[in-house]
N, C-alpha and C positions, 0 to 999 in steps of 0.2 A: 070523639076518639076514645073514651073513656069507657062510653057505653059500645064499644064494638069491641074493645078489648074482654070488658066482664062478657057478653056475647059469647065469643071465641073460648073464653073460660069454662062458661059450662054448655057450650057445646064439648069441649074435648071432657067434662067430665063424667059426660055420658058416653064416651068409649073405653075411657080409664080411670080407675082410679089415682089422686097423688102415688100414693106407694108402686102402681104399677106404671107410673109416668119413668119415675126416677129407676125404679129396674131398667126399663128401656134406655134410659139417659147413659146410665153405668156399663150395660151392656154395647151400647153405640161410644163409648169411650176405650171402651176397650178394646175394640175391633179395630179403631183408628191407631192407638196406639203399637197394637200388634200389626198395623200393616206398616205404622212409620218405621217400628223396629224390621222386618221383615228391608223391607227398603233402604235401608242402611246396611245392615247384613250384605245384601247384593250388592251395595256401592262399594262395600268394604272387598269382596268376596273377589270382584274385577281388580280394584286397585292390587291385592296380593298378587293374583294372576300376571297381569302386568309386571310386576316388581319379578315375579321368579324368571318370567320371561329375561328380561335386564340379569339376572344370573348372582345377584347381590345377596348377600345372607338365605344361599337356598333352604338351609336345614330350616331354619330357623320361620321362616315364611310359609313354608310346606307346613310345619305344625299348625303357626296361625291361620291357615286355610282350612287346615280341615279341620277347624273347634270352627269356625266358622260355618264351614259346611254341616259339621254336625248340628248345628242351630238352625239349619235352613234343611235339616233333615234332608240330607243328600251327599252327605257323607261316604266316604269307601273306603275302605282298613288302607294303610300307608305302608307300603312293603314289607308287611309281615308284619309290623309292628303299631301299636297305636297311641299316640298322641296323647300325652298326660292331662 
């Protein structure tokens, strides 16, 4: 087990360096974390939608959708006026 492990070691350290493992690492964490945010945004971006539908705190919902939207860059100016 041991010697398949060092194996696989420098097997992968002939495609990469440490430092360019750990780029990749950082890089592939941060793609993840901006799709889990992205993905919440859309969970959050229905729930509002919903809620305006139900007609409860419109002003107020309307604003939190589109700072929403504007995070999911899809955004659209608010009747003339825009959302602090």
């Amino acid at each position: 087990m041991k010697e398949d492990i060092r194996q696989i070691r420098t097997e992968m350290m002939k495609l990469a360096t440490r430092e360019e493992l750990r780029e990749v690492r950082e890089d592939v964490k941060m793609i993840t974390d901006s799709m889990v945010s992205k993905a919440d945004l859309e969970a959050l971006r229905e729930e509002l939608v919903r809620e305006i539908k139900d007609g409860k705190h419109i002003d107020q919902l309307r604003e939190r959708l589109y700072l929403v939207e504007q995070k999911l860059g899809m955004a659209k100016k608010m009747g003339g006026h825009r959302a602090a």
